[in-house]
C-alpha positions in Angstrom: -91.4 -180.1 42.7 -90.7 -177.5 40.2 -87.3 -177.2 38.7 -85.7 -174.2 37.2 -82.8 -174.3 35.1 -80.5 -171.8 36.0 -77.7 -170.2 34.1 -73.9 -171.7 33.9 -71.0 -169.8 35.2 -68.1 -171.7 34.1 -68.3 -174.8 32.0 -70.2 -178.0 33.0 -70.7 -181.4 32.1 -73.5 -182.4 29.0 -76.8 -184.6 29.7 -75.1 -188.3 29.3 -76.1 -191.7 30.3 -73.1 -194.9 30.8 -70.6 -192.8 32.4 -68.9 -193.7 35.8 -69.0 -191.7 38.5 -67.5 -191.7 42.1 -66.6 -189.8 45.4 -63.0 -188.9 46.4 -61.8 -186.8 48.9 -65.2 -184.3 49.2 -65.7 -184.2 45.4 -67.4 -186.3 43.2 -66.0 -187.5 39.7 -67.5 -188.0 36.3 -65.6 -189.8 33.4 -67.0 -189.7 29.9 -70.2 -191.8 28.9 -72.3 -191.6 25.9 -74.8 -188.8 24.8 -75.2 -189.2 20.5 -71.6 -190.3 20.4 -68.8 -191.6 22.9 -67.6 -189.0 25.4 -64.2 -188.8 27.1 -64.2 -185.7 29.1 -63.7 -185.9 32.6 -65.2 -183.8 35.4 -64.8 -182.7 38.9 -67.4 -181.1 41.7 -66.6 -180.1 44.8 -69.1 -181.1 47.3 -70.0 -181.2 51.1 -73.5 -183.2 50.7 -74.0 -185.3 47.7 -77.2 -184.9 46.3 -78.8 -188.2 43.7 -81.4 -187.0 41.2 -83.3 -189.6 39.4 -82.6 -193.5 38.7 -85.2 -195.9 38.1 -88.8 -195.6 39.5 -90.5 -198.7 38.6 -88.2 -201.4 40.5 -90.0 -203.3 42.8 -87.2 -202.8 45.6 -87.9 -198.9 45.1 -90.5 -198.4 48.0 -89.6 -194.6 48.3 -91.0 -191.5 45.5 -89.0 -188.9 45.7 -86.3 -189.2 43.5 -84.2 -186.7 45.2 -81.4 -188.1 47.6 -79.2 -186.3 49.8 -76.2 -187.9 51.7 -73.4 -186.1 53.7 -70.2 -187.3 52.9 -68.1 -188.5 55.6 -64.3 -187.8 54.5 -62.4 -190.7 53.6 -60.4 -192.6 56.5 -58.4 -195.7 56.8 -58.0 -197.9 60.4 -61.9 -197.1 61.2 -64.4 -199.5 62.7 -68.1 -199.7 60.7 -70.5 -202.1 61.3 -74.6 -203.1 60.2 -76.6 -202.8 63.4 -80.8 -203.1 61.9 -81.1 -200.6 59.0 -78.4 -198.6 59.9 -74.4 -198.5 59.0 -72.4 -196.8 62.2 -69.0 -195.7 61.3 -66.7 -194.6 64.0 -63.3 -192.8 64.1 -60.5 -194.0 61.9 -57.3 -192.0 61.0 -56.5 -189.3 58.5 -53.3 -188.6 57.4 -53.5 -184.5 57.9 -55.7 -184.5 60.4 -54.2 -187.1 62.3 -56.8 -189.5 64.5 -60.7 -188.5 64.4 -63.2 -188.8 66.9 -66.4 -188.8 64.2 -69.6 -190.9 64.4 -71.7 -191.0 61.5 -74.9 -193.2 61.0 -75.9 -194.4 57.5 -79.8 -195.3 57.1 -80.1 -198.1 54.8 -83.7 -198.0 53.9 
């Protein structure tokens, strides 16, 4: 793989490492951390896929090499049914509060 860095449009968040991150609502979130001091910013991307660079390569759970990971989000719902069936999660339907009742299927590969 050969990475290019490309130029910044608008502000964006500095190389850090400790921070917490999470998904909400088709964005992901990123709150402080450390880089040569303590950082308290907080950030917000917009996303449709989330994409995972990096992590630990060396683990003896890891049997995969790329360190690129890709996920499509599933919007968030309440009153849906999931369940493990083999290696995969299956998440069905569920209820939004704009949208109303959905009729979605999504399959999670955990391997």
């Amino acid at each position: 793989c050969l990475w290019t860095a490309l130029p910044q449009s608008s502000p964006c968040p500095s190389d850090r490492y400790k921070h917490a991150c999470c998904s909400y609502d088709g964005a992901v979130y990123v709150l402080g951390g450390r880089d040569n001091s303590c950082l308290g910013d907080f950030w917000k991307y917009s996303i449709g896929f989330l994409y995972v660079f990096g992590g630990m390569w060396d683990s003896a759970y890891t049997g995969q090499r790329c360190p690129l990971w890709v996920f499509d989000v599933p919007s968030n719902r309440k009153g849906h049914s999931a369940v493990v069936l083999g290696s995969a999660m299956l998440v069905y339907g569920g209820f939004m509060d704009i949208k109303g009742s959905l009729q979605e299927f999504w399959s999670l590969n955990l391997l």
